[in-house]
C-alpha positions in Angstrom: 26.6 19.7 -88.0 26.0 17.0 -90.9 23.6 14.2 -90.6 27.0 11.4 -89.6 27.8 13.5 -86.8 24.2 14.1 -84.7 23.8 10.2 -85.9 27.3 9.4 -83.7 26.4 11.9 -81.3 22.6 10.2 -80.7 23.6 6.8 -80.1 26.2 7.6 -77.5 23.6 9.5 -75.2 21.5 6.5 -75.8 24.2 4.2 -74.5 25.1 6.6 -72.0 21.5 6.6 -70.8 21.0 2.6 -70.8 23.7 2.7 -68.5 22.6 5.0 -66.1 19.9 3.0 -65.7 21.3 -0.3 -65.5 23.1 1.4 -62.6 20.3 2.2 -61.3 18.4 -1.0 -61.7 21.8 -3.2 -60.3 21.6 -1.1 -57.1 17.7 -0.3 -56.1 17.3 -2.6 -53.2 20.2 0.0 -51.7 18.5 2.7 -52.8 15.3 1.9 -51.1 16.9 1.0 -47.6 18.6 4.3 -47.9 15.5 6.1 -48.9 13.7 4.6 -46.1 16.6 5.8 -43.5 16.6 8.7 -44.7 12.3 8.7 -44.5 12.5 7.5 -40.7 15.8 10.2 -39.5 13.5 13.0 -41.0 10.1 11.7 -39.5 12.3 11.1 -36.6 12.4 15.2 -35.9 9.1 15.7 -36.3 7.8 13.6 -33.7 7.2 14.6 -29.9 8.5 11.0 -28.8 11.5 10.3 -28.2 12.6 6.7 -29.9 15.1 3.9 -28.5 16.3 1.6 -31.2 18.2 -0.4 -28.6 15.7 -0.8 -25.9 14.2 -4.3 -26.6 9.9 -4.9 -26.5 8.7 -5.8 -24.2 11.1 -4.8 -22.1 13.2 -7.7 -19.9 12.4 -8.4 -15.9 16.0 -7.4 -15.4 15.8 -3.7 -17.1 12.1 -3.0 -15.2 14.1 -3.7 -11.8 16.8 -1.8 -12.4 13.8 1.3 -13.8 12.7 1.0 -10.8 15.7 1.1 -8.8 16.5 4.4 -10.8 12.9 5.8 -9.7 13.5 5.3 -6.4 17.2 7.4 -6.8 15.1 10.0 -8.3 12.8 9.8 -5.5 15.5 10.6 -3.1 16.8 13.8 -5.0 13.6 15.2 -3.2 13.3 18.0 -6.2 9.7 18.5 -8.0 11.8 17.9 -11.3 13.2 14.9 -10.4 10.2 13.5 -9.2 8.5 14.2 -12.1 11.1 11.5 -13.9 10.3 9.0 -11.3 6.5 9.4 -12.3 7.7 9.0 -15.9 9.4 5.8 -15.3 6.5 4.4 -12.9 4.2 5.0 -15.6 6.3 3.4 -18.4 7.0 0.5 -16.3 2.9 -0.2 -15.9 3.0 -0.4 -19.4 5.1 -3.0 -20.3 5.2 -5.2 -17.4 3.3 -8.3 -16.6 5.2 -9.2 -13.5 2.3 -8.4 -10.5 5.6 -8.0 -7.7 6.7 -4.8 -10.0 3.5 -3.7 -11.2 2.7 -3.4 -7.7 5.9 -1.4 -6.8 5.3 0.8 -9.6 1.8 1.4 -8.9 3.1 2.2 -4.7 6.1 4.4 -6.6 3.4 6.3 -9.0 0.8 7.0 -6.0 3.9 8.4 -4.2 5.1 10.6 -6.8 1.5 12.2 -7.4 1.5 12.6 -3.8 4.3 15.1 -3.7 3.2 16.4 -6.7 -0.1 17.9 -5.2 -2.3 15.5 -7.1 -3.8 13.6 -4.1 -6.8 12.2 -5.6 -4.8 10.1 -8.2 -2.3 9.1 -5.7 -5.5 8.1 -3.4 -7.2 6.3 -6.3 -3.9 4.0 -7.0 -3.8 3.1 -3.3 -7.1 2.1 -3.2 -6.5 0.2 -6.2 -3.7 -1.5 -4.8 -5.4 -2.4 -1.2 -8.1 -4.1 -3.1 -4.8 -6.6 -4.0 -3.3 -8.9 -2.2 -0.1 -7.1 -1.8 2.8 -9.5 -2.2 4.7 -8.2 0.4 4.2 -7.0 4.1 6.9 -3.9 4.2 5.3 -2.7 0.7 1.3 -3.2 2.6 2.7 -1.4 5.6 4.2 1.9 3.4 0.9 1.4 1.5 -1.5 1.8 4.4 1.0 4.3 5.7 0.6 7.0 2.5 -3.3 6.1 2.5 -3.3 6.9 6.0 -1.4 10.2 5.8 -3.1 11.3 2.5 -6.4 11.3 4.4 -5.5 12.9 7.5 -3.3 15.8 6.1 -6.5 15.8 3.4 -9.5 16.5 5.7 -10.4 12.5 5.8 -9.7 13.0 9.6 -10.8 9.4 11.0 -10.1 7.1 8.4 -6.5 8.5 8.0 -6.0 8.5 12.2 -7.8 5.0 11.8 -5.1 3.1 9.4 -2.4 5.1 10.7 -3.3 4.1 14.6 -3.5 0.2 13.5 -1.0 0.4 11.5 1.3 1.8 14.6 0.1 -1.1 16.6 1.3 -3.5 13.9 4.2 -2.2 12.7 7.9 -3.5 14.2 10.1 -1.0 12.1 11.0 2.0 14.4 11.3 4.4 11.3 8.1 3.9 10.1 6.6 4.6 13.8 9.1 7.7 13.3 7.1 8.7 10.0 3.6 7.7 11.5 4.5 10.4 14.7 5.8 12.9 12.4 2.4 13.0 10.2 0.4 13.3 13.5 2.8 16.6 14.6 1.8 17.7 10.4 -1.9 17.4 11.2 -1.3 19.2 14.7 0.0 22.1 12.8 -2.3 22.3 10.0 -4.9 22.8 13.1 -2.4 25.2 15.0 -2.1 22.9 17.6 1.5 23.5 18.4 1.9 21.9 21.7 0.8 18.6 19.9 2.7 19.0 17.2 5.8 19.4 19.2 4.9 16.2 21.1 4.5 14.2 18.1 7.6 15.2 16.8 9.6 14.8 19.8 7.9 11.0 20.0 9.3 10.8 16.2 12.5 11.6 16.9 12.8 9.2 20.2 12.0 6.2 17.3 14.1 7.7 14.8 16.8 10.5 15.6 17.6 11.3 12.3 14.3 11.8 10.9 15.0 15.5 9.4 11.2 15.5 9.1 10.3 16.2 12.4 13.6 17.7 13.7 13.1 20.9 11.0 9.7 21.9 11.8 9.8 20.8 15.4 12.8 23.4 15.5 10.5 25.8 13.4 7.9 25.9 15.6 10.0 26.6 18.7 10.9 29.2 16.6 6.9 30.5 15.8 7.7 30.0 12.3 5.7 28.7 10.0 6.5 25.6 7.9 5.2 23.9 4.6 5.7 20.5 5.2 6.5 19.1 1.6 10.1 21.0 1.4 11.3 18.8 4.6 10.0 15.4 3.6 12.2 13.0 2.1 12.6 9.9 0.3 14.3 7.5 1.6 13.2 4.0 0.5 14.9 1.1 -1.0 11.7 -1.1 -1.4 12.5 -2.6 -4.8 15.7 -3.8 -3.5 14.3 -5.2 0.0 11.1 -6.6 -1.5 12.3 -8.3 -4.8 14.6 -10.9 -3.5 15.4 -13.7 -5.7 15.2 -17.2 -4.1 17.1 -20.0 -5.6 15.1 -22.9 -6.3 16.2 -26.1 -4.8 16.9 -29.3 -7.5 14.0 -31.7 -7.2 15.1 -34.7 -5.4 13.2 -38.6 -6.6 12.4 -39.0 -3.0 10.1 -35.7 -3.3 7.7 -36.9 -6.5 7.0 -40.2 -4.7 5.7 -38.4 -1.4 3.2 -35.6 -1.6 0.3 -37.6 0.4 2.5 -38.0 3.2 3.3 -34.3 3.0 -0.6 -33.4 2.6 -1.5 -35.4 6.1 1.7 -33.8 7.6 0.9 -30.1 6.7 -3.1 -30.5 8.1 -1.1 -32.0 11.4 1.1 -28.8 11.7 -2.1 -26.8 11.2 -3.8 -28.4 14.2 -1.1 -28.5 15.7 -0.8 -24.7 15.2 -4.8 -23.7 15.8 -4.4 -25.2 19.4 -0.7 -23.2 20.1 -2.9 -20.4 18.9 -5.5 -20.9 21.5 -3.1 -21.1 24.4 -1.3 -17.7 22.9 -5.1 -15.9 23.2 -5.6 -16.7 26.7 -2.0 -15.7 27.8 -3.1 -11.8 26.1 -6.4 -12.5 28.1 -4.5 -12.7 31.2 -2.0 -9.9 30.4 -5.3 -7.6 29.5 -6.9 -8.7 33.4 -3.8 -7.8 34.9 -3.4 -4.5 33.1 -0.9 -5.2 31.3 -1.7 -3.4 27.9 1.7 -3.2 26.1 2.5 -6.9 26.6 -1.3 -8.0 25.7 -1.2 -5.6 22.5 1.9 -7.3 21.5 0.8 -10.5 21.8 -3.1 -10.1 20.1 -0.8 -8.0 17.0 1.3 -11.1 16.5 -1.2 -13.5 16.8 -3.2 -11.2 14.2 -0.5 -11.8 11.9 0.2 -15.8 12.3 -3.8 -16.1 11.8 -3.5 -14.7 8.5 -0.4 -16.1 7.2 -2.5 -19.2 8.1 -5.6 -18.1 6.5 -3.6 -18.2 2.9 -2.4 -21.6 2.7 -4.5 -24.1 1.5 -6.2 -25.6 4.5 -9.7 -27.6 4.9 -13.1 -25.5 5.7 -13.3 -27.0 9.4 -9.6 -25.3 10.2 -10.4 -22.4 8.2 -13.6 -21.6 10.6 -11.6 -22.1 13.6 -9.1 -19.7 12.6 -11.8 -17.5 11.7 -12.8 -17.9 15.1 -9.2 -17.1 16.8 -9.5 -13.9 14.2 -12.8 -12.3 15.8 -11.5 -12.6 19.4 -8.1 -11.6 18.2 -9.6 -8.3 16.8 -11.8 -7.9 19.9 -9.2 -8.4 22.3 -7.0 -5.4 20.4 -10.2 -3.4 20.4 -10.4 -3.9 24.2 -6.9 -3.3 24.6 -6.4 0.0 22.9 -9.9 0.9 24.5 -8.1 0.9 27.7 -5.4 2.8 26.4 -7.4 5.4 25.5 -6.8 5.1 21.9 -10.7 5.1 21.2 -10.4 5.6 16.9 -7.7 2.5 16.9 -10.5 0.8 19.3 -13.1 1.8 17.0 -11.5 0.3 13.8 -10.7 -3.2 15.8 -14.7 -3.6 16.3 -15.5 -2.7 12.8 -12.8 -5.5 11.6 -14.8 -8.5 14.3 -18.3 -7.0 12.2 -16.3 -7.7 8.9 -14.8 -11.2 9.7 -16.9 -14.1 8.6 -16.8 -15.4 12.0 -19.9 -13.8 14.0 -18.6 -14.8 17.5 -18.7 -11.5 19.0 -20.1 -9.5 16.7 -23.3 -8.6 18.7 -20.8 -7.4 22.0 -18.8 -5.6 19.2 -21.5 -3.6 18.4 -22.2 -2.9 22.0 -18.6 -2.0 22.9 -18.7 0.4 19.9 -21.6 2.2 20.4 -20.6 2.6 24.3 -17.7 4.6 22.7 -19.9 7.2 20.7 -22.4 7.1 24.0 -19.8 8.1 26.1 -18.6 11.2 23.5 -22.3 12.5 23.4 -22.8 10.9 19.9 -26.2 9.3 21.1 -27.9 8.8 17.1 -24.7 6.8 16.3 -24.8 5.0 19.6 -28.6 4.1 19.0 -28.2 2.7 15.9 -25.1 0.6 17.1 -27.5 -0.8 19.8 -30.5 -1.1 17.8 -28.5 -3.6 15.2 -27.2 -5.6 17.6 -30.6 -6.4 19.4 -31.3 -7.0 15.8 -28.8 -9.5 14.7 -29.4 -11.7 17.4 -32.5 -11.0 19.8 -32.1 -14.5 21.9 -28.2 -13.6 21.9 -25.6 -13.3 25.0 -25.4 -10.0 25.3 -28.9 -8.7 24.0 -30.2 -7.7 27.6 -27.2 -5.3 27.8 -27.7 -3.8 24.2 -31.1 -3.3 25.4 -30.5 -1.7 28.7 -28.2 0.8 26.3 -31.1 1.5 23.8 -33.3 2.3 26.2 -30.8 4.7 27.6 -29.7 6.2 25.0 -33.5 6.3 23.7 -34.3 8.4 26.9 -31.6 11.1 26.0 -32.4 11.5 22.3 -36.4 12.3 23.1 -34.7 15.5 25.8 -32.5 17.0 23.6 -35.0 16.8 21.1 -37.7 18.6 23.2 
């Protein structure tokens, strides 16, 4: 090739090369957003976690409702798979939202879901967590206190669980929850092999509910002599997302309303009087229902007066109305203690005079004490009775009813120094 030629030939690569990167240059900002697509698809398939482009973060009040509405579906599938997804969802919708209504639902929906997955002492640490709330609504407290309740019986936690579960029955006005309490009293019968109870208990269960499937199985099972493993009859059959998280339109502020909130102020402390002394009158109608033996009608009276006291208790009321209510509280508690007493119901009982010891009223808490410690006298439990009469000589030695905790020490005092011989 002569010298003209490779000359010719030179300088056309070199245009052809210039090009090629003028190309190049012209179109890098494509070339890098393709590059990094490419970068993200391929780290995309090496990573354990699945990504969603579409989901927005954090994720929208609307799209954690409807989460949890689809936990709960999984819920009811009653398969150890499909609660497993529930749990997933539960715990991914603690971590994004801020909202205390669904965090609180979640945090119910994630105790439940350990719960049937065999992991008790999470599920009991979550519940605990969320009774140290105030839980915003009264159908999600009761299933609360319900799963405590039947975590600690069926778990060896024998009278705490029969404790919660007893009030709660007293408290409770939903017939398939009684149903559900019934049917986890006829469980515990059978873990002891108590099969005449259990039967009982689920026969109760099914005169509340008749299609709790629950307690028809194994009660048919054990009429049967076979044996039963609770978990694979138990199902899920809540809607409390969709019962509890009601949206409530707001009314459009009126000019009438912004020049009037005094009048509304000495209005409101009116109905609260007004409401401490209808109150009073309630009490001492259950007083005469208890003298006349009348326990159902009493019970039902003292459990909704319990209830009115509270809802009271959390609006924003002066210190004077506050004590009084505090007050109608103690003898509230103590007249349900002396009710199921009477009923026989002696854990319930028990658990009535432990909530007049922790009210901040101390009306009755010395006779408390007594009636309480009469109850482990009268089950041969004499060191537990003769502490109970010790403190409450102690907490008030010029009180009411010291004489009578006295006479009971001294009784009890007696026995303890012959057995101990």
């Amino acid at each position: 090739m002569d010298r003209k030629n490779f000359g010719i030939i030179f300088l056309l690569g070199i245009i052809f090369i210039g090009s090629g990167v003028f190309l190049i240059a012209m179109d890098y900002k494509n070339l890098k957003e393709n590059y990094k697509k490419f970068y993200y698809n391929f780290s995309r398939t090496l990573s354990p976690t699945e990504v969603h482009e579409s989901e927005p973060l954090p994720y929208t009040e609307d799209k954690l409702k409807s989460d949890l509405h689809m936990a709960e579906e999984y819920l009811r599938q009653n398969s150890y798979e499909s609660i497993r997804k529930a749990l997933d969802i539960y715990n991914k919708i603690l971590s994004f939202s801020k909202d205390i209504q669904i965090k609180q639902l979640a945090k119910y929906g994630l105790s439940y879901s350990l719960y049937r997955l065999n992991d008790e002492n999470r599920a009991l640490l979550h519940l605990r967590e969320l009774k140290s709330q105030k839980i915003f609504d009264p159908i999600l407290e009761e299933e609360v206190d319900y799963l405590l309740g039947k975590i600690l019986l069926l778990r060896g936690h024998e009278d705490e669980g029969k404790a919660i579960l007893h009030n709660l029955l007293a408290k409770t006005t939903s017939n398939d929850l009684k149903s559900r309490i019934h049917a986890t009293f006829g469980d515990y019968y059978q873990i002891k092999k108590q099969y005449k109870k259990a039967k009982k208990s689920y026969l109760i269960a099914l005169e509340y509910n008749p299609d709790n499937l629950h307690a028809e199985i194994i009660k048919e099972n054990i009429e049967k002599n076979k044996e039963v493993v609770p978990f694979e009859h138990e199902y899920y059959d809540q809607y409390l997302s969709k019962k509890t998280l009601k949206t409530k339109e707001r009314e459009p502020k009126t000019k009438k309303e912004s020049v009037k909130p005094i009048v509304e102020q000495e209005q409101k402390t009116i109905d609260i009087n007004e409401e401490i002394e209808k109150l009073k009158r309630t009490l001492a109608e259950g007083v005469s229902y208890l003298n006349q033996n009348n326990y159902i009608k009493a019970n039902n009276i003292f459990v909704d007066m319990e209830k009115e006291i509270q809802q009271l208790l959390n609006k924003n009321i002066k210190e004077k109305e506050k004590n009084e209510l505090y007050d109608l509280l103690e003898n509230t508690y103590f007249r349900l203690g002396e009710v199921t007493e009477k009923q026989n119901n002696l854990e319930l009982a028990k658990s009535y005079y432990d909530k007049v010891l922790t009210n901040p009223s101390i009306l009755l808490d010395q006779v408390a004490l007594i009636k309480k410690g009469i109850i482990y006298f009268e089950r041969d439990e004499y060191q537990e009775a003769y502490d109970l009469f010790k403190r409450a000589v102690e907490i008030s030695p010029n009180g009411k009813f010291t004489s009578k905790a006295m006479e009971w020490l001294k009784e009890t005092e007696k026995i303890l120094k012959t057995i101990s011989k």
